[in-house]
C-alpha positions in Angstrom: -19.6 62.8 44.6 -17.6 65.7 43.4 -16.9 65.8 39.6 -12.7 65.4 40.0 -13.6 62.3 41.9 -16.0 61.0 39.3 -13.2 61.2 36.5 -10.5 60.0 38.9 -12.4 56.9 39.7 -13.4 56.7 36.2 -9.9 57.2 35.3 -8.9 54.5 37.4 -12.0 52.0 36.3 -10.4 52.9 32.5 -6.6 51.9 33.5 -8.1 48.5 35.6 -10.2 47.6 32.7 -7.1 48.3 30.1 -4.5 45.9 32.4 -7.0 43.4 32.4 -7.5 43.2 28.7 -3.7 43.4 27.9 -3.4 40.2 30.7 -6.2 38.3 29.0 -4.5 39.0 25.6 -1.5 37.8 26.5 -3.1 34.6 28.2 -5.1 34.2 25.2 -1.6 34.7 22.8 -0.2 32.1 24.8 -3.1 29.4 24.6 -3.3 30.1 20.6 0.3 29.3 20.2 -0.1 26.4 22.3 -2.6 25.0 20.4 -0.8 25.9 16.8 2.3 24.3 18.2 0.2 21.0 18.8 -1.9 21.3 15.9 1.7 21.3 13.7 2.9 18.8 15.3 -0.2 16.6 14.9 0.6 16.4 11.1 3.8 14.9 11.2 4.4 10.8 11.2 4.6 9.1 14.6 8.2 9.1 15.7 8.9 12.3 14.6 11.2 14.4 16.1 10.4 18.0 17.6 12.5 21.1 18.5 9.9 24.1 20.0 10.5 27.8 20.1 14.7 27.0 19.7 15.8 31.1 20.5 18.3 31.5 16.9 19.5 35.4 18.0 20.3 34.7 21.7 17.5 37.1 23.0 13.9 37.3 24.1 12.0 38.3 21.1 9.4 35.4 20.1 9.8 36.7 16.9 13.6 35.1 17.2 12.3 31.9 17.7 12.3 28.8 15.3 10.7 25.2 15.5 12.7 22.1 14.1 11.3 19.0 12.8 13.1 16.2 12.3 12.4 12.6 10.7 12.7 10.0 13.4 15.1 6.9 13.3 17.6 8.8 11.0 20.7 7.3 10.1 22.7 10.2 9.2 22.5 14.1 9.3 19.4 14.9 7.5 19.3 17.8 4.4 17.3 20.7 6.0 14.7 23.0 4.3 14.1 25.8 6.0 10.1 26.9 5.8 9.1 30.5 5.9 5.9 31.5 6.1 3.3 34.4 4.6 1.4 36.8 5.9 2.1 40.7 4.1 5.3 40.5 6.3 2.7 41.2 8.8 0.6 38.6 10.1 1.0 34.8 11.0 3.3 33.1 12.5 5.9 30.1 12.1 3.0 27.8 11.9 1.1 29.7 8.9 0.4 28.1 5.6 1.3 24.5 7.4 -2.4 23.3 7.3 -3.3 23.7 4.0 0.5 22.4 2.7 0.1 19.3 5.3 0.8 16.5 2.8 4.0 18.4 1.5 5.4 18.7 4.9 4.6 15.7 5.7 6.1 14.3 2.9 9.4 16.1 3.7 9.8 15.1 7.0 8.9 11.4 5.7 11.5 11.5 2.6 14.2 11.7 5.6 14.5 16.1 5.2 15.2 17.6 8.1 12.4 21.1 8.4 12.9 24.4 10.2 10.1 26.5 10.5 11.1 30.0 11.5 9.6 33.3 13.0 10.6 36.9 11.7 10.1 40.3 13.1 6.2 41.8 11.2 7.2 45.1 9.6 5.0 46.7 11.8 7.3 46.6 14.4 10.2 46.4 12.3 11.0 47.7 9.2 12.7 45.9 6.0 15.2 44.6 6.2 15.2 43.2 9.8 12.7 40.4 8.1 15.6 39.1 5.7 18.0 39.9 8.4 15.9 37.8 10.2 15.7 35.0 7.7 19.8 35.0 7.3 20.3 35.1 11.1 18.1 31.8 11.3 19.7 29.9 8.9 23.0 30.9 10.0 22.1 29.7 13.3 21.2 26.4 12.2 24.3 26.0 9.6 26.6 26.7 13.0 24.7 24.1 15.1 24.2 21.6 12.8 26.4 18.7 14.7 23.9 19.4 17.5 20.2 18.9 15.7 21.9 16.4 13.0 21.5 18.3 10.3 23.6 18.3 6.9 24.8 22.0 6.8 26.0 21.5 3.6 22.2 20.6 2.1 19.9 23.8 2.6 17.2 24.9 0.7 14.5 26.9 1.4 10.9 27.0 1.3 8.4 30.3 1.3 4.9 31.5 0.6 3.6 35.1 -0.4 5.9 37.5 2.0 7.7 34.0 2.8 8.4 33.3 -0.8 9.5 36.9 -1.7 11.9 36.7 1.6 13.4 32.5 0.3 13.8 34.2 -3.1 15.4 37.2 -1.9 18.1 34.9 0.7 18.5 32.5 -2.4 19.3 35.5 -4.8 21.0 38.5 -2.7 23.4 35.7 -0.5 26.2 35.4 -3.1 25.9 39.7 -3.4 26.8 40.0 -0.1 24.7 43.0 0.5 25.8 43.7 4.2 22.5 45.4 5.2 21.0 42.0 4.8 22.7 41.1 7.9 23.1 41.4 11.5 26.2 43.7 12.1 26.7 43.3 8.3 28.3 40.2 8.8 28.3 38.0 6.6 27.6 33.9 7.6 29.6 30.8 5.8 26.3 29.0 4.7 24.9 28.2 1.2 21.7 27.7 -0.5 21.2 24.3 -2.6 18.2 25.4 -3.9 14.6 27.8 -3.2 11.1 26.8 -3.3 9.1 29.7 -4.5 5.4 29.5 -3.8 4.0 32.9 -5.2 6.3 35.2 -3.7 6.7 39.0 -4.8 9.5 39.1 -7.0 9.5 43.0 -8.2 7.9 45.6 -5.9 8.8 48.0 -8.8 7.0 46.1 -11.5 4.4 45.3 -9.1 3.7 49.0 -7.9 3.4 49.8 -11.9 0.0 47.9 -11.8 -2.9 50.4 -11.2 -4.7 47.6 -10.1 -2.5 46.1 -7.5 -2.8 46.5 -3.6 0.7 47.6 -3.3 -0.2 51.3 -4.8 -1.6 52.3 -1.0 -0.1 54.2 1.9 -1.4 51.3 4.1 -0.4 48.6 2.1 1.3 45.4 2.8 4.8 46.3 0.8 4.5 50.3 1.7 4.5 49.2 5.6 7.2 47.0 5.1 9.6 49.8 3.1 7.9 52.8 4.8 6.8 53.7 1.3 4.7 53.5 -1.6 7.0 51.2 -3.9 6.9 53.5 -7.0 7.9 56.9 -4.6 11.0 55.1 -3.3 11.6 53.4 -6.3 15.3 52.5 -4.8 13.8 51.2 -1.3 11.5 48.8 -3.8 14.2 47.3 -6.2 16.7 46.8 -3.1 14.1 44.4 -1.6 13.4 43.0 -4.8 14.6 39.6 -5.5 14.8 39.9 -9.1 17.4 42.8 -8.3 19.9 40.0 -7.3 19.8 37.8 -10.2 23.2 36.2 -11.2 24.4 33.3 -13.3 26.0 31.9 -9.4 22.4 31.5 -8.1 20.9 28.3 -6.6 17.9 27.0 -8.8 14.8 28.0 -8.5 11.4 26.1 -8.5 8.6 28.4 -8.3 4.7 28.4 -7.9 1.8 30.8 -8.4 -1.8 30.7 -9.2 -3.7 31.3 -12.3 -6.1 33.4 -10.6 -3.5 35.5 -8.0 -5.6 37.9 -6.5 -2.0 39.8 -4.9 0.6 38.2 -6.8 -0.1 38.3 -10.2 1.5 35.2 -11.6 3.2 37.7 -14.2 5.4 38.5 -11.4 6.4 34.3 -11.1 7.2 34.8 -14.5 9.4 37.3 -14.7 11.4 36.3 -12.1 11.7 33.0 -14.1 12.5 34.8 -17.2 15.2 37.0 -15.0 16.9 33.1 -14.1 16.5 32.1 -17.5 18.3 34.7 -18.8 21.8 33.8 -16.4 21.5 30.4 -17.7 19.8 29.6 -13.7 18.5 26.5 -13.7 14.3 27.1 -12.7 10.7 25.3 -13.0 8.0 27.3 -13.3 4.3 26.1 -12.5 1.2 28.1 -12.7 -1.9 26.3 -11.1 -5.0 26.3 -13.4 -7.8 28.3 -11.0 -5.6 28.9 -8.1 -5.9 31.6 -5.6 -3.2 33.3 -3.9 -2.8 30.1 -1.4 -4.8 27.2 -0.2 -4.8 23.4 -0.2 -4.7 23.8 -4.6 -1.0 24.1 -3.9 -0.9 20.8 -2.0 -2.1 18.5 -4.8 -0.2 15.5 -5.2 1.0 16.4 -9.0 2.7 19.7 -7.5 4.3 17.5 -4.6 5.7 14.9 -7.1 7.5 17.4 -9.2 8.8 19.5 -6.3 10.2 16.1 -5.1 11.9 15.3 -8.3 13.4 18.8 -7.9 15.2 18.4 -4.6 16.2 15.4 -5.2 17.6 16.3 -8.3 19.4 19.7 -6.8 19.5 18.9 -2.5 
């Protein structure tokens, strides 16, 4: 066989092989979503309510889409938290850091709250701040149909963890600032934020960046992807995704968690942010867990789950 037929059948061997793969991925992409929506829904109380894959920006993106969990045999409109999950802004999905927090959401569901679990564009695909326009979009769009999932859109807080409790803290803080960038066609939505739930979330890329230890001080990292920076080069790009940037005596109280032994947030970072509230007179709880990691099932002990229930119920 002549040589330009060789690589044009090899060529077209290449191009079979490479439509094949992208078909079996997206097969596969399907299946594993399948299976994490079922696996989420398996640790919720008979009787409970679901929602699937509800589109909140009126497009196609399945980054766009949110899940809705609501407690069955509800007498009135149930208090939502909306859940927001980690993964270096990156990775995961609405149903991330679920498994190992199973008795908290359980436990909300249970305690008659209503919980949204959302999806936001990775900022690999999408640079900051399409994930906290994201965020606002999504709670927007369930403050404005409230009536028709029975929710109370006047009782809102918000849960995160890592990326998902730097972009909670950074709704919570920046919403009464009004920074228009923060959402879609700058326009700003009617809601309001009871309270956040903080579980070790970023709170200063700045101060984090000044760490010669930390991840964050890498071309490739997880916070230079997201601002298409190193933090301390673009210095401005790092405090304006910065919750602690936002802090004001008008915002919602804070109850926030982090882990003795942080590998990637450094607890010190919980703390300042703490210290940032306590300085505007915000009310906050701060808890640092003896031994903990950056996540995992530490932050699902029963001690944690008791005090963050006295919190809502004291602020929700």
């Amino acid at each position: 066989m002549p040589i330009f037929k060789q690589h044009a059948c090899m060529k077209r061997n290449v191009r079979l092989l490479q439509l094949l793969l992208l078909l079996l991925a997206f097969d596969l992409s399907g299946e594993v979503l399948a299976q994490n929506q079922t696996a989420s829904q398996q640790l919720f109380t008979k009787g409970t309510v679901f929602y699937s894959n509800i589109s909140y920006a009126n497009d196609t993106l399945q980054k766009h889409l949110l899940d809705l969990y609501l407690p069955g045999h509800a007498k009135a409109n149930a208090p939502l938290v909306v859940f927001v999950h980690g993964g270096a802004w990156m990775l995961n999905d609405k149903y991330a850091d679920m498994n190992y927090m199973r008795n908290t959401v359980k436990e909300l569901v249970d305690s008659g709250y209503a919980l949204a679990s959302i999806d936001y564009r990775h900022s690999t695909t999408a640079p900051f701040p399409a994930q906290i326009q994201d965020c606002n979009q999504a709670v927007d769009f369930l403050y404005r149909h409230a009536d028709e999932y029975h929710l109370d859109k006047n009782r809102i807080a918000l849960i995160g963890f890592s990326a998902g409790g730097h972009l909670v803290s950074l709704l919570g803080l920046s919403h009464n600032n009004k920074v228009k960038d923060f959402y879609v066609n700058g326009a700003l939505p009617k809601f309001s934020i009871r309270c956040v739930l903080d579980f070790y979330g970023p709170s200063d890329l700045v101060a984090a960046s000044m760490n010669t230890n930390t991840a964050v001080n890498n071309a490739h990292s997880a916070a230079a992807t997201l601002l298409g920076a190193i933090p301390y080069e673009r210095p401005d790009l790092a405090k304006k995704a910065s919750p602690v940037t936002y802090v004001d005596k008008k915002d919602p109280p804070f109850f926030i968690v982090n882990g003795e032994k942080d590998e990637s947030v450094p607890n010190t970072l919980s703390k300042l942010l703490s210290g940032w509230l306590n300085v505007y007179g915000v009310p906050n709880e701060l808890i640092i867990v003896l031994g903990a990691p950056h996540y995992g099932p530490k932050f699902d002990q029963e001690w944690i789950r008791q005090r963050l229930f006295r919190f809502l119920k004291k602020y929700m």
